[in-house]
N, C-alpha and C positions, 0 to 999 in steps of 0.2 A: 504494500500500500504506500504511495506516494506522501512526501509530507505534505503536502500540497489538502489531499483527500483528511489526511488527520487532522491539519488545524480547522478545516472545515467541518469536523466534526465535531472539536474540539469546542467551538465558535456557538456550534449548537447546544451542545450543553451546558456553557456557559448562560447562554439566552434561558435555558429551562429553567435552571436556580432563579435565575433573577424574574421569569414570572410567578414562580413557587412564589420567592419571596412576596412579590407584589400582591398576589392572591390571597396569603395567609394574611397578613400584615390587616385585609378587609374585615379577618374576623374581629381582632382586637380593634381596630376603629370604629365600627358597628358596636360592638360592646362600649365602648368609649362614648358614643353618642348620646347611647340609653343611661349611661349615667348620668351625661350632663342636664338631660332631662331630669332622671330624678333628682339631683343635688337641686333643681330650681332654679341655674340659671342662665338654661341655654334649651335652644328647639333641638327637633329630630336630626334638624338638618344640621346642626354645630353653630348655630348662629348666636351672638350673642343677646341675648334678651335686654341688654341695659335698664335690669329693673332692682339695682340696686342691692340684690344678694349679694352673701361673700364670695359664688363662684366667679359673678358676673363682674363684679368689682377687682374682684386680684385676678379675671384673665386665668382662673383654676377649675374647669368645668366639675373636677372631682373632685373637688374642695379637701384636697390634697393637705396633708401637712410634713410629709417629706418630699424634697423635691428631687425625682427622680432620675432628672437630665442633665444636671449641675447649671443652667441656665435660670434658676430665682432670681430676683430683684430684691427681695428683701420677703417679709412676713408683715401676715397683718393677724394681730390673736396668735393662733394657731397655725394660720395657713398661711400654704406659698402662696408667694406674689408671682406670678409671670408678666413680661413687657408685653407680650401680646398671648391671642388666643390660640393661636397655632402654637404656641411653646406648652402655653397648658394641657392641649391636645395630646403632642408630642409626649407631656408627664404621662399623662393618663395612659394611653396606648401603651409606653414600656411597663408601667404597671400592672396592663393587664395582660401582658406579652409573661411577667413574671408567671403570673397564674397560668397561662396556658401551656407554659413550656416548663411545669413545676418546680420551679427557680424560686418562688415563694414558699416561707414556712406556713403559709396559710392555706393555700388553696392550692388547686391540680386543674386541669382540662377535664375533668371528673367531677370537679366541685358544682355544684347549681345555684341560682341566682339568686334563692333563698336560701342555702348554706352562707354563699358570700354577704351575702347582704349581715348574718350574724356578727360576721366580725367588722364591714365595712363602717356598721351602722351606732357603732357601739356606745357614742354619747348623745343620741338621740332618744328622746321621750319615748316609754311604751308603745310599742305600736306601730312604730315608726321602719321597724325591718320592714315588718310587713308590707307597708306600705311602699315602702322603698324598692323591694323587690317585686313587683305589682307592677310599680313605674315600668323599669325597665324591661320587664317581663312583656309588656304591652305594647311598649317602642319596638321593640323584636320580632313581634308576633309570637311567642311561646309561652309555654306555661313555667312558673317559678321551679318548677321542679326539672328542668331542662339542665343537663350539664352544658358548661360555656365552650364544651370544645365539641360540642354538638349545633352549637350557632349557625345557621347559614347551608347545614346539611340535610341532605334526605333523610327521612326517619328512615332508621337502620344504620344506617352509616357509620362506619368505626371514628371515633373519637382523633384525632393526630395533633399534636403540638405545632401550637401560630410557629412559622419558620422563619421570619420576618428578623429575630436575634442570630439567625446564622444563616450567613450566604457561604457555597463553598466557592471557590473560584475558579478563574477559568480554566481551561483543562491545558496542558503543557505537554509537549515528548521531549522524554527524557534522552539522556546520553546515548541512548540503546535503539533509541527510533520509537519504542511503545510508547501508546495513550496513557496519559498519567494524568492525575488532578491530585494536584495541591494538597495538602491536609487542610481539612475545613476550620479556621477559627471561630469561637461564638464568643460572642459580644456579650457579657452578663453584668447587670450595674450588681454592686456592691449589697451581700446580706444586708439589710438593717434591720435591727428585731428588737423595739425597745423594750415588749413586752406591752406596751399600753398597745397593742395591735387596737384595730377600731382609729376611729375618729380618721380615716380615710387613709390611711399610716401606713399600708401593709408592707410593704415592697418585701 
């Protein structure tokens, strides 16, 4: 086989990782969305509601209080500040990329949106899981008891971890002439586990 025929091949599966990634990357953003709905201060759509919430106000759809992409501005209370809302997005998403890809002490691609909602919710009034996980259950279309790594899938369909934290790279021939890729790195933010898990904290 010609090198010619390998990098082209090569070229190809490169392209595949990086739609894998694009495509997984859709779960956690969907899930992202429906939370910023339930926190209160953002539509389906990710738009900002400017109605004066703490999401809406610090630019945090998940009214976050670790900031997960090292990109804060500062804290207001509890929560991160982001400069805009695409950075808050960006928190959320790797937050919920922890849970999917079981990088989280809290949760798994197994967990469901009323497990999560237990620990998400945790200085919130009675009641308020519930509700909360309702929210986003609804933004979804599913029911609370739905695992988050079933989002987006045909009922039946095996569970797989958002792939979006590891791309493998592109494919390389080696000294020998053979098809080789890379060893894949994965990208993983930093344990944090204060133990106050809850109050939107998980990561």
């Amino acid at each position: 086989m010609s090198a010619t025929v390998l990098l082209a091949i090569g070229a190809l599966i490169a392209v595949g990782f990086v739609l894998l990634k694009t495509t997984a990357g859709g779960v956690a953003h969907s899930f992202s969305l429906a939370i910023g709905v339930a926190e209160g201060g953002y539509d389906a759509s990710g738009n900002n509601l400017q109605n004066g919430t703490a999401p809406s106000r610090n630019h945090n759809p998940g009214d976050l209080t670790i900031d997960t992409i090292g990109k804060a501005t500062g804290k207001s209370d509890d929560f991160v500040v982001y400069a805009t809302d695409a950075d808050g997005y960006a928190a959320l998403d790797a937050q919920v990329n922890l849970w999917l890809t079981g990088e989280s002490a809290n949760a798994t691609s197994d967990s469901t949106i009323a497990q999560i909602s237990q620990f998400y919710t945790t200085d919130s009034p009675p009641g308020a899981q519930a509700d909360w996980a309702s929210n986003v259950a609804s933004v979804l279309g599913v029911s609370v008891d739905t695992p988050i790594g079933q989002i987006g899938k045909p009922a039946g369909a095996a569970a797989t971890p958002d792939q979006s934290a590891a791309v493998a790279p592109p494919a390389a021939i080696d000294s020998s002439g053979d098809l080789t890729l890379a060893s894949a790195s994965t990208a993983t933010l930093d344990q944090v586990d204060d133990s106050g898990e809850g109050s939107e904290e998980d990561v």
